[in-house]
VOMIPA-471470 format. One record per atom (N, C-alpha, C): x, y, z. Coordinates in steps of 0.1 Angstrom, whole numbers, padded with zeros to 4 digits, always signed. Layout:
<rs>
XYZ ...
</rs>
This chain:
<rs>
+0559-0501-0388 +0564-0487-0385 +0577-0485-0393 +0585-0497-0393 +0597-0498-0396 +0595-0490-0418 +0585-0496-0420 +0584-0492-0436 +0580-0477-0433 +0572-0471-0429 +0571-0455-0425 +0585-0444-0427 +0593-0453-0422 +0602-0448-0417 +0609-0448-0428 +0610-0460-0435 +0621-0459-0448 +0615-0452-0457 +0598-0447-0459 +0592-0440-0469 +0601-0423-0467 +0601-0421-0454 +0603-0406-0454 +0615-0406-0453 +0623-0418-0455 +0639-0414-0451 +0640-0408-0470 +0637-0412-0478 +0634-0409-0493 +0636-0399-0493 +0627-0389-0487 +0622-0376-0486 +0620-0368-0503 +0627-0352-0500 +0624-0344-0513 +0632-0332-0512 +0639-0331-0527 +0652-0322-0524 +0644-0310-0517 +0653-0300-0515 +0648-0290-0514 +0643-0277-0526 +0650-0285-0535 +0645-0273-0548 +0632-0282-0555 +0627-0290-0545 +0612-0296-0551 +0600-0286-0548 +0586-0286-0551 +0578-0282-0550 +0572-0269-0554 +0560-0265-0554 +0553-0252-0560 +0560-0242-0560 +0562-0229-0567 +0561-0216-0563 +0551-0207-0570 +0545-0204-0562 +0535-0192-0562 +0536-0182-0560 +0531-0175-0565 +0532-0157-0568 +0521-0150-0566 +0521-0139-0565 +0507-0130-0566 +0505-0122-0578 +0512-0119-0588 +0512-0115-0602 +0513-0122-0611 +0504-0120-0623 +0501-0127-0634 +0516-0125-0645 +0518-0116-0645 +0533-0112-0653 +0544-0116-0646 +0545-0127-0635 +0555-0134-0628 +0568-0135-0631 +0564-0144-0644 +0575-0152-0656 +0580-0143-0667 +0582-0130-0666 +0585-0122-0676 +0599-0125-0678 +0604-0123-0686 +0620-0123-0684 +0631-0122-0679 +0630-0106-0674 +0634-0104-0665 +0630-0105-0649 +0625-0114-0652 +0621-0115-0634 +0626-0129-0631 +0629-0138-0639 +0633-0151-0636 +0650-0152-0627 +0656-0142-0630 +0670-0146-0620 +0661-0141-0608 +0654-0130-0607 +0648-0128-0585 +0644-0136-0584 +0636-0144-0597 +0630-0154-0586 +0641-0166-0589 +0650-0169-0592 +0661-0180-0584 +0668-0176-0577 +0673-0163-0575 +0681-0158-0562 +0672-0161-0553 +0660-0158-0552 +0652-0154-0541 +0648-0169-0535 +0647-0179-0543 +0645-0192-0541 +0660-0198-0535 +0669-0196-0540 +0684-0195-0537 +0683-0198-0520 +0680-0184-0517 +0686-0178-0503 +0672-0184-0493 +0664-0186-0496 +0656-0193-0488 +0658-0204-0480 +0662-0209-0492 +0669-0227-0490 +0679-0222-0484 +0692-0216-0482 +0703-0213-0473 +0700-0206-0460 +0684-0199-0461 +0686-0196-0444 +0679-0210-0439 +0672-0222-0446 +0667-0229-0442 +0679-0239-0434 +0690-0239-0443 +0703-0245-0440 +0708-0243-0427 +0705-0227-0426 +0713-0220-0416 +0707-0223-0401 +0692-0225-0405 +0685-0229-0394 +0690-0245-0384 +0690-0249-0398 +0691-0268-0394 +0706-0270-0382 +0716-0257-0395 +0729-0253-0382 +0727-0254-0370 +0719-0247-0372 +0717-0236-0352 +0710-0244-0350 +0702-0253-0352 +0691-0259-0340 +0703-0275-0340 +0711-0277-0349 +0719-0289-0347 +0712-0302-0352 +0707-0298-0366 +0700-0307-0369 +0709-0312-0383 +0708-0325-0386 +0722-0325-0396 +0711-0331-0413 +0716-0318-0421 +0709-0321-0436 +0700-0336-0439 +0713-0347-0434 +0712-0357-0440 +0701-0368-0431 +0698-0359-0421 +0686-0367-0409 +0671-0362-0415 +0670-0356-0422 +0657-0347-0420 +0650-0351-0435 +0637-0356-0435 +0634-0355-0446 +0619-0344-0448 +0617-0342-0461 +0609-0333-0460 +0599-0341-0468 +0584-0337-0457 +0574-0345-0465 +0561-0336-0472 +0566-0324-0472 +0558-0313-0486 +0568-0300-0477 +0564-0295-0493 +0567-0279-0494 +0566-0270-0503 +0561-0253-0500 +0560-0247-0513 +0560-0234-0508 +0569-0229-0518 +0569-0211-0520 +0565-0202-0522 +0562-0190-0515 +0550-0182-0517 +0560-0165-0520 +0560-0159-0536 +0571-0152-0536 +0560-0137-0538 +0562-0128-0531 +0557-0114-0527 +0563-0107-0542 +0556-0104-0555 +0565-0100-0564 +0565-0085-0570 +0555-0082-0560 +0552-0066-0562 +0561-0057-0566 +0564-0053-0578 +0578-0045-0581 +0574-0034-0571 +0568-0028-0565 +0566-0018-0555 +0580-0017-0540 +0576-0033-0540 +0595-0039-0530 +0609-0033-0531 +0610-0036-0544 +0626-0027-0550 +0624-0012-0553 +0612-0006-0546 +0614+0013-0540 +0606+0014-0533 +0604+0004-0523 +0600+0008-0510 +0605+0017-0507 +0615+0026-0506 +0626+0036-0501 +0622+0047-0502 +0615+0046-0513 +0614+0062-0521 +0598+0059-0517 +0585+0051-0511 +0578+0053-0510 +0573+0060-0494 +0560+0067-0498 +0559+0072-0482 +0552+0063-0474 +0550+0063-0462 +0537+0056-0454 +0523+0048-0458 +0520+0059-0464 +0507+0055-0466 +0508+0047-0478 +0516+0052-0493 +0516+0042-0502 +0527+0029-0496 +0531+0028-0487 +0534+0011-0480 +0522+0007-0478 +0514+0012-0469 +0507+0008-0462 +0492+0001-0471 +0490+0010-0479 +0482+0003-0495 +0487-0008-0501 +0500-0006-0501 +0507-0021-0508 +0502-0034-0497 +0506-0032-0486 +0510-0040-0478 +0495-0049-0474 +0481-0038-0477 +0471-0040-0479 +0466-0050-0487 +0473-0052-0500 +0473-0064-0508 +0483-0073-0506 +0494-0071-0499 +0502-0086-0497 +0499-0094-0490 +0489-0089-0482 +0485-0100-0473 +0467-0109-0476 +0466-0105-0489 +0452-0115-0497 +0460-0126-0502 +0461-0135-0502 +0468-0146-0506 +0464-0154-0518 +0468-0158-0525 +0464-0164-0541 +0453-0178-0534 +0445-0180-0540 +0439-0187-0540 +0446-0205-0537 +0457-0206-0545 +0457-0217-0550 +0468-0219-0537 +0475-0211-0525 +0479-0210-0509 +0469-0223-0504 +0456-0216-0506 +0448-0230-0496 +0447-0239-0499 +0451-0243-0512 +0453-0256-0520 +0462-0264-0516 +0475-0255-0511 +0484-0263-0513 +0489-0264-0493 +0482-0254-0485 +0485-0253-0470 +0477-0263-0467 +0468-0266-0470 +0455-0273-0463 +0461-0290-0465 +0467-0296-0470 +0471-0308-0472 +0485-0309-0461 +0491-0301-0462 +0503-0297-0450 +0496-0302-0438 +0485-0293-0436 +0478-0293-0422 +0476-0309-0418 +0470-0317-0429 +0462-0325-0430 +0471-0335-0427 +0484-0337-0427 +0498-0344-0427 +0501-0341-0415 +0503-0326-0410 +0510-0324-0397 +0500-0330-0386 +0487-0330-0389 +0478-0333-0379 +0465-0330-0375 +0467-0315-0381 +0457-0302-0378 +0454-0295-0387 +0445-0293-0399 +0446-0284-0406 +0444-0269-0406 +0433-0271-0396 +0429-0257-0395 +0437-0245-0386 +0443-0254-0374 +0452-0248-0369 +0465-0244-0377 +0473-0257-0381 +0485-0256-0392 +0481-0242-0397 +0470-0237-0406 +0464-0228-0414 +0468-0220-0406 +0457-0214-0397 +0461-0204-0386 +0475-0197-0383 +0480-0209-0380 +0497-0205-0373 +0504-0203-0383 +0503-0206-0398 +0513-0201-0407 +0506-0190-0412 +0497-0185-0410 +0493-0169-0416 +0495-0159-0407 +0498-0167-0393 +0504-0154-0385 +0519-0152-0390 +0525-0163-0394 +0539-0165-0390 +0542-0157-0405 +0536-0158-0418 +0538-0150-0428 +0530-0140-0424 +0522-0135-0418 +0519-0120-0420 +0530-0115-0411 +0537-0117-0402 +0552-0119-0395 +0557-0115-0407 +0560-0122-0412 +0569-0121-0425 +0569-0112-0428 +0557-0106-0435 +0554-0096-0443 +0557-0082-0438 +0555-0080-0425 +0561-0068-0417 +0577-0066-0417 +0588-0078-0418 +0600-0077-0416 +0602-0077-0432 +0596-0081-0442 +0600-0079-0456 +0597-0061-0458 +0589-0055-0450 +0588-0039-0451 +0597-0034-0445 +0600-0039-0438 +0614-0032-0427 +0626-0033-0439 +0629-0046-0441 +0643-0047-0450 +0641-0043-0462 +0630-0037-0470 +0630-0032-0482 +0630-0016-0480 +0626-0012-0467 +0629+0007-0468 +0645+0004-0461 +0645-0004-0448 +0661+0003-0446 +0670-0003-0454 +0673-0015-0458 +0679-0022-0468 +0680-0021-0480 +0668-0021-0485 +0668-0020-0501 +0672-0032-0505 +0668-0043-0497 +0670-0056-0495 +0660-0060-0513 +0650-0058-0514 +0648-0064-0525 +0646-0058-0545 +0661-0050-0542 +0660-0043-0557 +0665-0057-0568 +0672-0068-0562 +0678-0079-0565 +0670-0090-0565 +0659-0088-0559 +0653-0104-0557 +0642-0105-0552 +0634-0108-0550 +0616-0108-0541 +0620-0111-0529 +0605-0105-0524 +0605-0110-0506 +0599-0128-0510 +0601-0132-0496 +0597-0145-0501 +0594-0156-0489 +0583-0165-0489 +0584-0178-0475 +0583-0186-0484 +0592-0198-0478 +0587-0211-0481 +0582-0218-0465 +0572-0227-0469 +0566-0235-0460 +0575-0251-0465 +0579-0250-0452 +0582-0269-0452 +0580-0278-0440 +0571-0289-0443 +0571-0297-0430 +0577-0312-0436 +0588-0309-0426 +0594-0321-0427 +0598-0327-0412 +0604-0344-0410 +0608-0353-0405 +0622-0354-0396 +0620-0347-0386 +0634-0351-0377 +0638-0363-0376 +0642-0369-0383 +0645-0385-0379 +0653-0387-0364 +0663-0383-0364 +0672-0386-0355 +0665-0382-0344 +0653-0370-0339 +0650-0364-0326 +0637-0371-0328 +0631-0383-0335 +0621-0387-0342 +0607-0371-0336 +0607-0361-0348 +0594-0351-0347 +0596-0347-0356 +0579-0342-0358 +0580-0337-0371 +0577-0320-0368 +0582-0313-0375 +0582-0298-0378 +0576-0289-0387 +0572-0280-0386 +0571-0272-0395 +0578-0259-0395 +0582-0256-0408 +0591-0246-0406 +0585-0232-0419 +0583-0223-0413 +0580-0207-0421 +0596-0199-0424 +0601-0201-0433 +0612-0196-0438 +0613-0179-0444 +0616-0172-0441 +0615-0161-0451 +0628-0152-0452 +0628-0143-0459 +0643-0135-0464 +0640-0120-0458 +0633-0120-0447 +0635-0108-0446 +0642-0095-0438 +0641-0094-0425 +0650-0084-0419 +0661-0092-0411 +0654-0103-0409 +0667-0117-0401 +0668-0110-0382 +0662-0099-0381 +0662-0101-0367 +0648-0093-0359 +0644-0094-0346 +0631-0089-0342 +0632-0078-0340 +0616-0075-0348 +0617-0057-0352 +0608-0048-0341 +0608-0041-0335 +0603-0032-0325 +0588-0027-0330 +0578-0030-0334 +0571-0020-0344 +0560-0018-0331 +0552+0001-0340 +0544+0010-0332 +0534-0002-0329 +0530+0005-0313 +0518-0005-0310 +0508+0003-0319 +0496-0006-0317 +0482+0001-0320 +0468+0004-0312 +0461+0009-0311 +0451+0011-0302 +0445+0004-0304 +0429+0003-0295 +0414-0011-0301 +0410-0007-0312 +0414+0006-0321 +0406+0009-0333 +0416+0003-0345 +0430-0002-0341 +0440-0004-0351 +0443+0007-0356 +0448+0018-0347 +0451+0033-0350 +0466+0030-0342 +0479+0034-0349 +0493+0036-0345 +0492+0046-0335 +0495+0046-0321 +0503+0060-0314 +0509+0066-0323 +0504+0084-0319 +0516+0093-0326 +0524+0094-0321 +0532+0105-0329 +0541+0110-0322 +0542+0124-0309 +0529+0125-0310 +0525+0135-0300 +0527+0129-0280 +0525+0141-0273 +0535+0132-0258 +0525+0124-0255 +0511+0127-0255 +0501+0117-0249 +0502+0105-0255 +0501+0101-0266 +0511+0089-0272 +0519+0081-0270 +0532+0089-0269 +0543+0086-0266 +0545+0079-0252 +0538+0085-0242 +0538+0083-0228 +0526+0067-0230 +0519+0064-0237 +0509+0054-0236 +0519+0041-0244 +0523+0043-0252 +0531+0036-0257 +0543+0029-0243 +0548+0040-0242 +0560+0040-0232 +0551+0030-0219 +0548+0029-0216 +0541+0026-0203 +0535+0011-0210 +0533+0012-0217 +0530-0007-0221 +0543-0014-0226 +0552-0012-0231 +0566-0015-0233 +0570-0017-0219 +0571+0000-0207 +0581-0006-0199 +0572-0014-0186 +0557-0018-0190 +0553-0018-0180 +0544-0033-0178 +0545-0036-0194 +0532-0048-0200 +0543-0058-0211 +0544-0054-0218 +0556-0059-0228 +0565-0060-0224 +0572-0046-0223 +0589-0049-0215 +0598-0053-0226 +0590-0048-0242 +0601-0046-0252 +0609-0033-0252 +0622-0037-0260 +0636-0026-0265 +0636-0023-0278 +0641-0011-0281 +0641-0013-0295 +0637-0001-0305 +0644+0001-0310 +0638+0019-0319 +0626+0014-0324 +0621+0021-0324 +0603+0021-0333 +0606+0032-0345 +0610+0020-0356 +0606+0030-0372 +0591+0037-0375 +0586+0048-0374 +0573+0055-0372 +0572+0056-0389 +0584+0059-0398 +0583+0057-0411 +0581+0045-0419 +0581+0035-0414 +0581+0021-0423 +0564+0013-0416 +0555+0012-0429 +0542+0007-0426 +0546-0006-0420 +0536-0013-0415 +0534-0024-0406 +0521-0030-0407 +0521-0043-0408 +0505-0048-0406 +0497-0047-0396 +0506-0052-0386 +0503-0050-0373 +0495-0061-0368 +0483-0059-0355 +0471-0066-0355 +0472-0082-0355 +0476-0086-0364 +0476-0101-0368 +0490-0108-0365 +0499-0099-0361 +0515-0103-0364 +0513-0116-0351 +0524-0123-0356 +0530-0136-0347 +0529-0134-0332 +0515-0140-0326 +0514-0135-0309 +0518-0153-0308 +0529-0150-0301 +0538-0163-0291 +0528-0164-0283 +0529-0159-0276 +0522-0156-0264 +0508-0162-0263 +0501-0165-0274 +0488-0168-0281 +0491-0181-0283 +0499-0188-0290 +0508-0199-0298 +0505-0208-0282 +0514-0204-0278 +0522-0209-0261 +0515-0211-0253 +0503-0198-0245 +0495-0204-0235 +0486-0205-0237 +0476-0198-0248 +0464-0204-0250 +0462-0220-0259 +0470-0219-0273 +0468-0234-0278 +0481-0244-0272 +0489-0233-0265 +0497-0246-0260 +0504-0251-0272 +0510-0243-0283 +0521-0254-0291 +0531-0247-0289 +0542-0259-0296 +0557-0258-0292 +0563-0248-0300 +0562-0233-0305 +0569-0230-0316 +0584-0220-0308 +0588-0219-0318 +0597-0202-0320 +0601-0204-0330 +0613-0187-0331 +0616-0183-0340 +0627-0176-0342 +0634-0183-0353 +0653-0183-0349 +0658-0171-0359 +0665-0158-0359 +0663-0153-0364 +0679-0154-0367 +0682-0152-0382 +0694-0155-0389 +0701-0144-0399 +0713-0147-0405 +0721-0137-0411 +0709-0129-0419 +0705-0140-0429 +0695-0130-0442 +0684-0134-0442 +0673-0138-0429 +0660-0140-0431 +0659-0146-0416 +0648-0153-0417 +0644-0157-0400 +0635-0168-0401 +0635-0181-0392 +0624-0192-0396 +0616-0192-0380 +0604-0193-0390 +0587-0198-0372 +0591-0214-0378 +0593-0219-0361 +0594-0232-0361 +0581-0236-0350 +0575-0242-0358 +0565-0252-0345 +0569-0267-0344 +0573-0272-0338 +0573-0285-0334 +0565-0292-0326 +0559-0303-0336 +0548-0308-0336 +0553-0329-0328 +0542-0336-0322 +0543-0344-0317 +0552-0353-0326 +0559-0365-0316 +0568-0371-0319 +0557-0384-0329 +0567-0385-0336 +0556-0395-0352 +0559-0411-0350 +0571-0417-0339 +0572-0428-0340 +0575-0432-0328 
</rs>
């Protein structure tokens, strides 16, 4: 056990591993500083995480990881777009490159579970994906840089568990968005609506919180805890930070 332990104390920096994109003109010229800012700040909310949960750099090793960068120049004028052309975009950010299952499915396969692992990180990025639409209409968070997750499962040594961590850059705190009906139709803004809405918030949910009715949403698939927690019973949350926010699941103890 004792050699286990010295393999992953080794670990792998954090500017190791894949980055993937969804556009073939990725590497144009001008796109290479977003994508190291954007790779930059990933790794610093990952930092920021390790802070808050009190976990110290130098205990943790990481045993894969890889980045998944959103590069749709559509991102840096989200602002000037309406509804519906969000909502088209947003329609393609969530088909994932091929070469995602290449590189998630071996993660799984490490953490324990693949298919599950799979599962829980496509909610926790399609999560993602909703707070990268929030911070690109109200922010204009990405005229400088891509939206972006990285996946990392790595080695608590010192709490001996292992983790998985969904990193991303985007609104950094929890966003209130419109419910939807069983047809995945948004409440309007009409009062019969309004009152249906109202009544599952103050009555079922018992969320706060403005509902932006102008910024699309995925919806449907977003991060259900509540799913995570009592039906499969895993350990997760999700810590939300200065410039982004991490899904943490914490997975059985390894030694």
């Amino acid at each position: 056990m004792k050699e286990n332990i010295n393999y992953f104390a080794e670990g792998r920096s954090l500017k190791d591993g894949p980055v993937i994109c969804q556009s073939e003109d990725f590497l144009l010229e001008d796109n290479r500083e977003k994508k190291d800012l954007t790779l930059a700040e990933l790794n610093h909310v990952f930092k920021m995480y390790l802070q808050k949960r009190g976990i110290r750099k130098k205990d943790i090793s990481i045993v894969g990881q890889f980045s998944l960068l959103f590069n749709d120049p559509k991102f840096s004028d989200w602002h000037n777009l309406s509804k519906p052309e969000q909502s088209d975009s947003l329609s393609d950010q969530v088909i994932f490159p091929q070469v995602y299952d290449e590189l998630i499915m071996p993660l799984g396969e490490t953490a324990g579970d693949a298919e599950t692992i799979k599962g829980v990180v496509k909610d926790a990025v399609q999560n993602a994906i909703d707070s990268f639409s929030h911070a690109a209409f109200i922010q204009k968070k990405f005229i400088s840089r891509f939206p972006g997750v990285k996946i990392i499962l790595f080695m608590d040594q010192a709490n001996k568990r292992m983790i998985l961590a969904v990193v991303d850059n985007g609104f950094g705190a929890k966003i209130t968005k419109p419910k939807k009906s069983h047809l995945g139709e948004e409440y309007g803004d009409d009062i019969a609506s309004r009152l249906v809405d109202w009544v599952i918030r103050r009555f079922i949910e018992k969320e706060e919180g403005e509902i932006r009715h102008d910024i699309a949403y995925t919806g449907g698939q977003g991060m259900a805890f509540k799913k995570l927690k009592l039906e499969l019973r895993l350990d997760v949350d999700i810590h939300f930070l200065a410039s982004g926010a991490v899904f943490e699941l914490r997975l059985n103890t390894y030694f």
